[in-house]
N, C-alpha and C positions, 0 to 999 in steps of 0.2 A: 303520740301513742293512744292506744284506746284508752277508754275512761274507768279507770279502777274501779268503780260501781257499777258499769256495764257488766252486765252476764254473759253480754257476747264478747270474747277474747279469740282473734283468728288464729293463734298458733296454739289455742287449749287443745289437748289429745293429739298434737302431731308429735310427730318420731324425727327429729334432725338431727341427721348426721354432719357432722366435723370431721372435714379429712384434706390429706396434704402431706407435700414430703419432709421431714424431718427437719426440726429447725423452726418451722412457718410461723410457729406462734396457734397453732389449735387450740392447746390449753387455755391460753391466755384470752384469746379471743371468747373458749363458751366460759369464762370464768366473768367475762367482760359481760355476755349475753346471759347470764343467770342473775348479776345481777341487776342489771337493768331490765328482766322480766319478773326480778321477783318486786324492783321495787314498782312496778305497775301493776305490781296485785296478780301476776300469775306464780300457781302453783307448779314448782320448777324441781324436774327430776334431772341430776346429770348422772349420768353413766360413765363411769371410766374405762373403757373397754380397751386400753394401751396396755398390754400384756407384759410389754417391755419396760414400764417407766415404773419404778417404784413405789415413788410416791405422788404423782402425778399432780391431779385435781384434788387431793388431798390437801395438799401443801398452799398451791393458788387460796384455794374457798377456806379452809377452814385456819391454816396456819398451823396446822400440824405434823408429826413425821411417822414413818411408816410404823412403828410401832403404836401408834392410835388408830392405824388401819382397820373397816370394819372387816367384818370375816370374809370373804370373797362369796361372793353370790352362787358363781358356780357350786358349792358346797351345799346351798341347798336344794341343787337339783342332783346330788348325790357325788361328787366330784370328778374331777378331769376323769378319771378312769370309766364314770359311768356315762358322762353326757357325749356322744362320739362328734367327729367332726363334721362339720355340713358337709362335706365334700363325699365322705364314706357312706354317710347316712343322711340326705340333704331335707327327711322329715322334721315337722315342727318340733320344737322342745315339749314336754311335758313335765309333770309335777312326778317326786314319788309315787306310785300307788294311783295313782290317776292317768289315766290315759287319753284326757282329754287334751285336743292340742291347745296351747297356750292363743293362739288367735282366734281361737271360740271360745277360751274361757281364760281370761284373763286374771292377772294377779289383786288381790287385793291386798295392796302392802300393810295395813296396820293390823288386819283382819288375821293376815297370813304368815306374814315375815318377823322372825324376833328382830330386836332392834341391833343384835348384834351386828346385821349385815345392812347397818346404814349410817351415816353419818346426816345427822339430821338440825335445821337451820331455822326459823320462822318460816320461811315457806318454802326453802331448797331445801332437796335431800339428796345425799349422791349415794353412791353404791359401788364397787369395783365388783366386778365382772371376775375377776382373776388376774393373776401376777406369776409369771416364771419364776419359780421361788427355789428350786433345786435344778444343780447341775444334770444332765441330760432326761429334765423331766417329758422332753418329747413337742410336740406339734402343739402350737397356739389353737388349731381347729376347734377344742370343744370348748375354750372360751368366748371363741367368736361367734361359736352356734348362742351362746346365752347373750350375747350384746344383741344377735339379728334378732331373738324370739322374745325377751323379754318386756312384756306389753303388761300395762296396768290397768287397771280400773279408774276410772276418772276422768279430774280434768286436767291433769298433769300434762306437761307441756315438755317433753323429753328432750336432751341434750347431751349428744352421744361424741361421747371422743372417743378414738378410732388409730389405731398404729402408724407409723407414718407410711407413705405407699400407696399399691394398690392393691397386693393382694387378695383385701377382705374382699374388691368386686367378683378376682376368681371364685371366691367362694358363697358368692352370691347375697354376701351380707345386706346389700344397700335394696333385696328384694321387699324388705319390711319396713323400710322407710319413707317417710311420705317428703320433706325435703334433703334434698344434699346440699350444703355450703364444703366448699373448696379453700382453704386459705392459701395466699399465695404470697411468699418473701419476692425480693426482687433478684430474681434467679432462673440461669433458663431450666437448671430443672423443677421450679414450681412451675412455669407455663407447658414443660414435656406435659408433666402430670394432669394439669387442667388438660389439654388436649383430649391424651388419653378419659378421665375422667368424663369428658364430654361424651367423646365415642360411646362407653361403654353404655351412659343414661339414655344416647339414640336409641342404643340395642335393645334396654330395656323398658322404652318407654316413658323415663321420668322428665317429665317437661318441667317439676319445679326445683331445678338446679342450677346455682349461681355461686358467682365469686366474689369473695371481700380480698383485697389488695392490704398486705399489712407489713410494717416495718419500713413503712414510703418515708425516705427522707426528705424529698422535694418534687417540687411539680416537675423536675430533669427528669428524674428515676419516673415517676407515676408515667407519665407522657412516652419514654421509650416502653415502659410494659402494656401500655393499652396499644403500642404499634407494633410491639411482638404480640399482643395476643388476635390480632387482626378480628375475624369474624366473632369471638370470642369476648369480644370487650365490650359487647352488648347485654354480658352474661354478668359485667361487675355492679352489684349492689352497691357497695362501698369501699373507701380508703379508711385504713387507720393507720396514723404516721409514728413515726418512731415517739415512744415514750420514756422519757427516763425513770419515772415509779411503775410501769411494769420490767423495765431491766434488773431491778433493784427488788423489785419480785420473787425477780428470779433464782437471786442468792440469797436474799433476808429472812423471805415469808409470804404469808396473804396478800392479794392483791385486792387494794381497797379501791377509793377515790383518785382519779388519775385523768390526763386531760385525754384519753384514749376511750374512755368511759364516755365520754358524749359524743364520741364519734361512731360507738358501738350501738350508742343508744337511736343515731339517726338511721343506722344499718334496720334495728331491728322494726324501726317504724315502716322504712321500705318496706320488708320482709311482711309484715303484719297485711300493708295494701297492698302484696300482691297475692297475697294467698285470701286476699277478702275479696278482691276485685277482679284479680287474677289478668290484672293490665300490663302489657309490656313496658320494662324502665322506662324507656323513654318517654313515655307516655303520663308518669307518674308525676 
């Protein structure tokens, strides 16, 4: 990893998206990548943008339950009723009373935001985006509009969980992000999903998009998903194989120290040289 005293950090100020079909282990994995960015001295914003999950990244990072939830973020751009959806209104988000858009003038969280709407760590901070919280409250859209538009001041290094599917590319979420990572269980429909995923980054141009392989039991499993993923498997950064203290995560609490934890850790080292060097895997 870069050198905690280095002022150069290659993933400060990027926007990464975490996405995959249901199940993959998303959470778990930016739970894995927050903390091994935060323990290399970067300043680590995660975003919970899973509309659907509860308690999500709440539970992983801090060990907490939905009632220590911070306030949802969407609320301070006025709530679901005011913030419309990208798809109706696919303009940038802006502030109350300000009409500047959010990617020329960016947030400045300490300056701006009460603390109600963060959950805050030594150097992680996370935030939810919004939660379905009543029966027919309607279209996830203007939550997602706050996941794609919300950009900070700094040097924060973002890490955006994301619903599982595709959707958000319909709606164009992944237009304001600088990487996409993919996580993939061993299932053919996590490799449908990469597929499609791949496609849609052709369409839009994002050439820094790759896959982590997770929940590999053995090199059997790993070896048939790199021969279903054919041209695709040039795209994999990393394996993390099954762990039993993120299973035990899953039902107990926070996910701490775990033997998946240093396998996340060599992902994010990849990740660091290729966005510094910008060198194909293979090559690394």
């Amino acid at each position: 990893m870069t050198d905690q005293n280095s002022d150069k950090k290659p993933l400060s100020k990027m926007r990464i998206l975490i996405c995959g079909k249901g199940g993959a282990g998303k959470s778990s994995i930016l739970t894995l990548m927050a903390n091994v960015l935060d323990g290399e001295g970067y300043k680590v914003l995660a975003l919970d943008g899973d509309a659907s999950n509860p308690e999500g990244l709440l539970r992983l990072m801090f060990g907490l339950g939905k009632e220590d939830a911070p306030r949802a973020l969407i609320e301070f751009f006025g709530g679901i009723k005011t913030v419309p959806c990208p798809v109706d209104d696919p303009l940038p988000l802006t502030r109350l009373g300000d009409p500047t858009p959010l990617p020329e003038k960016k947030i400045d969280i300490y300056d701006e935001v009460s603390p109600e709407y963060f959950i805050q760590g030594e150097r992680v901070i996370l935030f939810q985006a919004g939660k379905i919280e009543e029966y027919g409250q309607g279209c996830d859209g203007p939550i997602e509009k706050v996941v794609r538009d919300f950009m900070v001041k700094g040097e924060w290094v973002s890490l955006i969980d994301i619903k599982a599917g595709i959707e958000h590319f319909g709606r164009r979420i992944a237009d304001s992000m600088d990487i996409i990572l993919t996580i993939l269980d061993p299932t053919l429909e996590s490799i449908s999903i990469a597929n499609r995923v791949n496609n849609f980054c052709k369409e839009m141009g994002m050439k820094n998009f790759w896959l982590i392989l997770n929940k590999i039991e053995s090199e059997e499993i790993e070896s048939k998903m790199m021969e279903r993923l054919r041209e695709l498997k040039a795209k994999v950064i990393g394996v993390v194989h099954c762990d039993r203290e993120v299973v035990k995560a899953g039902l107990e609490g926070s996910l701490g120290k775990c033997k998946a934890l240093g396998e996340v850790k060599e992902i994010a080292e990849v990740l660091e040289r290729m966005i510094e060097y910008r060198a194909p895997v293979g090559e690394l």
